[in-house]
MDTraj code that builds the backbone (N, CA, C; nanometers):
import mdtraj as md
import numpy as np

residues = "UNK UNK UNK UNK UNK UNK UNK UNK UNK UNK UNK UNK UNK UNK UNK UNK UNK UNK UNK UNK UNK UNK UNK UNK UNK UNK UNK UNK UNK UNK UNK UNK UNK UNK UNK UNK UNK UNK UNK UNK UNK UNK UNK UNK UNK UNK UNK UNK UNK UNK UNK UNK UNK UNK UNK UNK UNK UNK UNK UNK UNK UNK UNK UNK UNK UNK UNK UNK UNK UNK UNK UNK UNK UNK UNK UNK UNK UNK UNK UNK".split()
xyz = np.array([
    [0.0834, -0.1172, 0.0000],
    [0.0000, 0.0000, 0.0000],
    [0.0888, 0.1247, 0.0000],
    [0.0218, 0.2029, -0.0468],
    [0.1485, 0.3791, -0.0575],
    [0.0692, 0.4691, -0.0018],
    [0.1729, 0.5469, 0.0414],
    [0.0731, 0.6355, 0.1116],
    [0.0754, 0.7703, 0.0745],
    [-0.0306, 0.8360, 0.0531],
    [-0.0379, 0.9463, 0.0265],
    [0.0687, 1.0941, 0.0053],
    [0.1154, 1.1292, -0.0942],
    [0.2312, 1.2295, -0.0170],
    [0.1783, 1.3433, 0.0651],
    [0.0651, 1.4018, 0.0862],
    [0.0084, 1.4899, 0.1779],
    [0.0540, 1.4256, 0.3037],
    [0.0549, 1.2746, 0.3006],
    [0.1167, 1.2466, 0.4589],
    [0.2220, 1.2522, 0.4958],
    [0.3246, 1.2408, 0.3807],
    [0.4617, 1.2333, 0.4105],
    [0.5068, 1.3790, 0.3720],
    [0.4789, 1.4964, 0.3051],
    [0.4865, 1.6301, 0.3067],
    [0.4526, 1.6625, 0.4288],
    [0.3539, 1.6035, 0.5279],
    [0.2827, 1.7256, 0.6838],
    [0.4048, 1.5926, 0.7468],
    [0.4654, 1.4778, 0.7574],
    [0.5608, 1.4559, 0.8362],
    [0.6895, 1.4777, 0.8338],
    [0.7495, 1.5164, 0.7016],
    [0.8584, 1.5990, 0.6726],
    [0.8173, 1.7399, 0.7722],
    [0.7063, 1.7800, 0.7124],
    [0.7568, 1.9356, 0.7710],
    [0.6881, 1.9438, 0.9331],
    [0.6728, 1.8158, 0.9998],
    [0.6528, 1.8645, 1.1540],
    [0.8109, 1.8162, 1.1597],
    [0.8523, 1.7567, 1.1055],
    [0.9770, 1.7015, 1.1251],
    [1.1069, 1.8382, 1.1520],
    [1.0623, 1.8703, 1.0125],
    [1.0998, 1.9905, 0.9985],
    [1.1328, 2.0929, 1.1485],
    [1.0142, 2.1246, 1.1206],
    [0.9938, 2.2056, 1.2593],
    [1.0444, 2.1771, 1.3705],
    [0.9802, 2.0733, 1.4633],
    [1.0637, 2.0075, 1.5690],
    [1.2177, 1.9993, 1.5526],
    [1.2658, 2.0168, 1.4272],
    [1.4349, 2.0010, 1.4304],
    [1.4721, 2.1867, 1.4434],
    [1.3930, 2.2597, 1.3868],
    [1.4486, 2.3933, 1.3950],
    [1.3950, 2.4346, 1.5179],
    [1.2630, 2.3845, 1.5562],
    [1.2698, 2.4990, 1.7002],
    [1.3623, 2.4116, 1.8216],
    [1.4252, 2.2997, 1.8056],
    [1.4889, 2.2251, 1.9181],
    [1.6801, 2.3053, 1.8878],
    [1.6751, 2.3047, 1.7928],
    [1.8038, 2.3815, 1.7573],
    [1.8399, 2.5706, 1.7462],
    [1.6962, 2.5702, 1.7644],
    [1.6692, 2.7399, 1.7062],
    [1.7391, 2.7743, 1.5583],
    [1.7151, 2.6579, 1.4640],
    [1.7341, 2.7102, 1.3544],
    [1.6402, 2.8188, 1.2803],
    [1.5963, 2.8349, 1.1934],
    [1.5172, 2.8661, 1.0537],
    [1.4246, 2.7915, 0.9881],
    [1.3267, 2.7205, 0.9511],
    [1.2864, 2.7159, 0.8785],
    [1.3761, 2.6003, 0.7236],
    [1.3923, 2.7357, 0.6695],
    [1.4713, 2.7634, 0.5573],
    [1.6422, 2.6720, 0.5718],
    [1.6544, 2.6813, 0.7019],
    [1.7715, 2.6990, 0.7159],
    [1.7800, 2.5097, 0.7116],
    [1.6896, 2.4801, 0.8069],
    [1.6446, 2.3206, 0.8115],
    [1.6434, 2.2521, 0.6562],
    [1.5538, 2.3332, 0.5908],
    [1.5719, 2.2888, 0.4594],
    [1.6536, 2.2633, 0.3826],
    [1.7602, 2.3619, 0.3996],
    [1.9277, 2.3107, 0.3095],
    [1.9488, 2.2306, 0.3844],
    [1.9527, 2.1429, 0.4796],
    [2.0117, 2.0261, 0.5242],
    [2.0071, 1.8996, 0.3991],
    [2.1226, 1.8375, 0.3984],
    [2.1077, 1.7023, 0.3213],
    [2.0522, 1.5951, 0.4186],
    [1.9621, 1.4529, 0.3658],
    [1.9042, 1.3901, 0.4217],
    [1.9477, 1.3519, 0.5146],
    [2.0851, 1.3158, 0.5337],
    [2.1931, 1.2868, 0.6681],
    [2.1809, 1.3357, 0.7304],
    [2.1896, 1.5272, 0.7449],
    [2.1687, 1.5754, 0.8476],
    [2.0617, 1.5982, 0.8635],
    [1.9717, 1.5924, 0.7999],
    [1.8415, 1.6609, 0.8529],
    [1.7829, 1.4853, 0.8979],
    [1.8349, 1.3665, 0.9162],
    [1.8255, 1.2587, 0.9744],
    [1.8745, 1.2539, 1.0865],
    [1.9796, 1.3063, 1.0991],
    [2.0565, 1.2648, 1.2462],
    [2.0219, 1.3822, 1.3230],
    [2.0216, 1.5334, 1.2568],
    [1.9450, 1.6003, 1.3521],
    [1.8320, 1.5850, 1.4691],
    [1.7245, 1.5237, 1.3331],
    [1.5950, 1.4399, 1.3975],
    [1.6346, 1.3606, 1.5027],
    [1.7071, 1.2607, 1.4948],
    [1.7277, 1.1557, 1.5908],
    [1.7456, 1.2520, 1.7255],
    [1.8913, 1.3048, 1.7131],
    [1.9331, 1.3488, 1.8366],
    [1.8896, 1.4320, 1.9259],
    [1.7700, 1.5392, 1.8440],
    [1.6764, 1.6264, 1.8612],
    [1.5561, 1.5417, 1.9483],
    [1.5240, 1.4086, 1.8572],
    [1.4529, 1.3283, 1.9521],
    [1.4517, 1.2547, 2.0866],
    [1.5954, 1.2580, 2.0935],
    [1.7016, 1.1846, 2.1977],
    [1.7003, 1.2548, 2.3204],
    [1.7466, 1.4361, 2.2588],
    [1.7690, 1.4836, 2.3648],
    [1.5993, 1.5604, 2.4551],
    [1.4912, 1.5450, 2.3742],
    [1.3824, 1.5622, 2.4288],
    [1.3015, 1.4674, 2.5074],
    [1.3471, 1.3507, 2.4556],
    [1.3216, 1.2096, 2.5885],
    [1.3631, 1.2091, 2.6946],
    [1.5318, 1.2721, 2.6942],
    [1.5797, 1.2510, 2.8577],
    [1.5408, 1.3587, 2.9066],
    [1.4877, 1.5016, 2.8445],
    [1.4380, 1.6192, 2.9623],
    [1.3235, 1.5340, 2.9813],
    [1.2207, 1.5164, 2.9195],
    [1.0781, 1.4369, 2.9713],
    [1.1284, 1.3273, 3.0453],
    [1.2125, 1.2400, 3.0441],
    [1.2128, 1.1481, 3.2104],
    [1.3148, 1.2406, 3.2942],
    [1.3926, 1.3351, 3.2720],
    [1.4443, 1.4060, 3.4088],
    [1.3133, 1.4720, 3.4343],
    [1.2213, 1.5512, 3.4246],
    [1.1016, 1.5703, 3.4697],
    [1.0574, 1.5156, 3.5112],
    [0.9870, 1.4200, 3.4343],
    [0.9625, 1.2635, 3.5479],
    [1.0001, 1.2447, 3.6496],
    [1.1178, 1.2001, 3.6381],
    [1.1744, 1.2253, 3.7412],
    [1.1997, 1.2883, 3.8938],
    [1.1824, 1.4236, 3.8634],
    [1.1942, 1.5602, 3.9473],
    [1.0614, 1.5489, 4.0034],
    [0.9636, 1.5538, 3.9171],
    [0.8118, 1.5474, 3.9430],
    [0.7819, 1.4695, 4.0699],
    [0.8258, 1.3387, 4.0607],
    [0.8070, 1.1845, 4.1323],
    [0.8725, 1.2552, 4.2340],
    [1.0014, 1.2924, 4.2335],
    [1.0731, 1.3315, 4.4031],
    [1.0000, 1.4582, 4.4351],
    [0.9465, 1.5539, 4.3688],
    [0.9069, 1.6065, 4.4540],
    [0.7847, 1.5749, 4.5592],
    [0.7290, 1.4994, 4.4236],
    [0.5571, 1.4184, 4.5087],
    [0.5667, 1.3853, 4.6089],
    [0.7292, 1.2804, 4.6494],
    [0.7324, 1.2198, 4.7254],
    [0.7850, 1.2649, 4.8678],
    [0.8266, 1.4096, 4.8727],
    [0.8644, 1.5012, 4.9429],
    [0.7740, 1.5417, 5.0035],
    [0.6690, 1.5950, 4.8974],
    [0.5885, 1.6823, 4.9465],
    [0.4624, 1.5745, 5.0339],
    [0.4144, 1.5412, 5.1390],
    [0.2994, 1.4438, 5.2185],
    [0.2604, 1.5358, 5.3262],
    [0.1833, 1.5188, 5.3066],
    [0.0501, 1.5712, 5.3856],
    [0.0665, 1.4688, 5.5287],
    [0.1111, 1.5775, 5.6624],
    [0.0764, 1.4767, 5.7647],
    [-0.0439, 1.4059, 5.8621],
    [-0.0203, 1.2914, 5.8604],
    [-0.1107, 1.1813, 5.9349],
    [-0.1869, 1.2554, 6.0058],
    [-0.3644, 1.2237, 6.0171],
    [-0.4024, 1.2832, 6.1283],
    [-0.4422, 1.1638, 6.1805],
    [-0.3816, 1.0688, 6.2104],
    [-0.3976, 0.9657, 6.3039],
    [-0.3315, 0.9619, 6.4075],
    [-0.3962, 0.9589, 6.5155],
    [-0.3258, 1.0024, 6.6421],
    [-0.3339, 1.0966, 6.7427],
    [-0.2768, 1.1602, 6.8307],
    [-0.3483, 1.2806, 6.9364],
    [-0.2810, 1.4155, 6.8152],
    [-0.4147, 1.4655, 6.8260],
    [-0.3915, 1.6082, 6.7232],
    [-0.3316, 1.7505, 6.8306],
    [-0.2358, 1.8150, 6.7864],
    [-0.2313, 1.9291, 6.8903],
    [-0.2952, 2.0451, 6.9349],
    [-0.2629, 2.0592, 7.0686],
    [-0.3836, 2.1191, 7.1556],
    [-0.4912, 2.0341, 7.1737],
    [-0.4835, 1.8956, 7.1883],
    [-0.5754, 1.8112, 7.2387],
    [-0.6104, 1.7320, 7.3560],
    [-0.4980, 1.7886, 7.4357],
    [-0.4768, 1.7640, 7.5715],
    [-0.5284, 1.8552, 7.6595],
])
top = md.Topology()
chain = top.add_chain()
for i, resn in enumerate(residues, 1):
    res = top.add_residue(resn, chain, resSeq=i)
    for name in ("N", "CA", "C"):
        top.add_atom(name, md.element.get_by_symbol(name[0]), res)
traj = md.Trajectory(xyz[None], top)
């Protein structure tokens, strides 16, 4: 089956995009890339946006686990 090029034109150019705003390129500038780089860009662009989303994760989870609400099981104060 083949697929449409409207699909593979809108995934080139989110591709696109995601590689220039992760680099702060251009546009334009993305576009002169040869397929190599505008391949390995992608990758590493993809690479390095996975490990901020699990260091977030991450950070998120320790803080959760920081932050607890204490027990009211037990003598509450000023209850004596």
């Amino acid at each position: 089956m083949r697929k449409p090029t409207n699909d593979v034109d809108m995934m080139l150019s989110s591709a696109a995009y995601f590689i220039a705003k992760h680099y702060g390129l251009s546009l334009p500038e993305v576009w002169k890339m040869n397929m190599r780089e505008f391949e390995e860009s992608f990758v590493w662009a993809s690479a390095a946006e996975r490990v901020k989303a699990e260091e977030m994760e991450k950070a998120s989870g320790e803080s959760k686990s920081r932050t607890r609400v204490a027990s009211t099981h037990g003598t509450m104060p000023f209850s004596n």
